[in-house]
C-alpha positions in Angstrom: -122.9 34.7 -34.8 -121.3 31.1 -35.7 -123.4 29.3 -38.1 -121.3 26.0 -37.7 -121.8 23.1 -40.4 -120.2 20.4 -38.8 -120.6 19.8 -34.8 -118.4 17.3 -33.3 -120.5 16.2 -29.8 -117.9 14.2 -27.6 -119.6 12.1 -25.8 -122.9 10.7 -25.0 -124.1 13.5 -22.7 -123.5 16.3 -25.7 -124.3 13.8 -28.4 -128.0 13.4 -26.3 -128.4 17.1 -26.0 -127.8 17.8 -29.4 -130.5 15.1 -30.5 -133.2 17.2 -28.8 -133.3 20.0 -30.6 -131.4 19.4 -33.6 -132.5 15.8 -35.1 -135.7 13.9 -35.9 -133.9 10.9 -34.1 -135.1 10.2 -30.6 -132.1 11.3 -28.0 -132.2 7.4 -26.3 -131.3 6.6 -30.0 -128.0 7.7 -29.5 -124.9 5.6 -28.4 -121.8 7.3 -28.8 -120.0 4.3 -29.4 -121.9 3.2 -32.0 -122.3 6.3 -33.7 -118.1 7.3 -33.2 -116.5 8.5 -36.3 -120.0 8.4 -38.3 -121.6 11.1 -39.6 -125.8 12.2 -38.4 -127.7 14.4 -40.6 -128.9 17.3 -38.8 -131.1 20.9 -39.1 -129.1 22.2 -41.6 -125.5 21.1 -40.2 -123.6 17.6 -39.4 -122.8 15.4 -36.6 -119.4 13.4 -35.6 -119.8 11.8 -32.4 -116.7 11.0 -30.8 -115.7 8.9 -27.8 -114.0 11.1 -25.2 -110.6 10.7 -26.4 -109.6 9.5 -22.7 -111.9 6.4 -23.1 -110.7 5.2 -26.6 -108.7 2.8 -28.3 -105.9 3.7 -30.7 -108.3 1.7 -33.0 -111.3 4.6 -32.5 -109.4 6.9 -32.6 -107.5 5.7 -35.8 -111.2 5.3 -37.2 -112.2 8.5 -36.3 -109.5 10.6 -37.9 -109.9 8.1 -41.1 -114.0 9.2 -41.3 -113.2 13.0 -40.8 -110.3 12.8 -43.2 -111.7 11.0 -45.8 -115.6 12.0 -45.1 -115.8 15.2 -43.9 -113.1 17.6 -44.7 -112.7 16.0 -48.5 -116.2 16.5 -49.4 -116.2 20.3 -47.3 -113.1 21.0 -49.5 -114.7 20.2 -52.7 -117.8 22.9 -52.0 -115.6 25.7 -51.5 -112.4 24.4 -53.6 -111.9 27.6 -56.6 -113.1 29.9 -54.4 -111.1 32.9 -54.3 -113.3 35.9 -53.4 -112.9 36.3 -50.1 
């Protein structure tokens, strides 16, 4: 079983699906463009919309990489940074 911790829904048909069962947010909430390279709190994992990478700028997509970089993967490092045990 995958027990993921951070889901990246691309686009605003997966982004919307996820809502439904997995936020307290309201799936007509979403936007995928405004929510692109942010980060949604969800049921015990994270969400990182993303634009389908056909339909963005080099801009988004610059902004994107920037959140996951800076946002995502530094703080995920720092939890498991030390451990050794496996």
């Amino acid at each position: 079983m995958i027990n993921p911790h951070i889901i990246v829904p691309v686009g605003d048909r997966a982004l919307r699906a996820l809502a439904i069962e997995y936020t307290t947010r309201a799936p007509e909430s979403f936007d995928v463009v405004e929510e692109h390279a942010t980060t949604v709190r969800g049921r015990g994992f994270e969400l990182v919309p993303m634009i389908p990478p056909a339909a963005q700028t080099d801009e988004q997509e610059a902004a994107f990489v920037e959140h996951v970089k800076e946002n995502v993967f530094s703080r995920d490092y720092r939890q498991t940074k030390g451990r050794r045990s496996r």
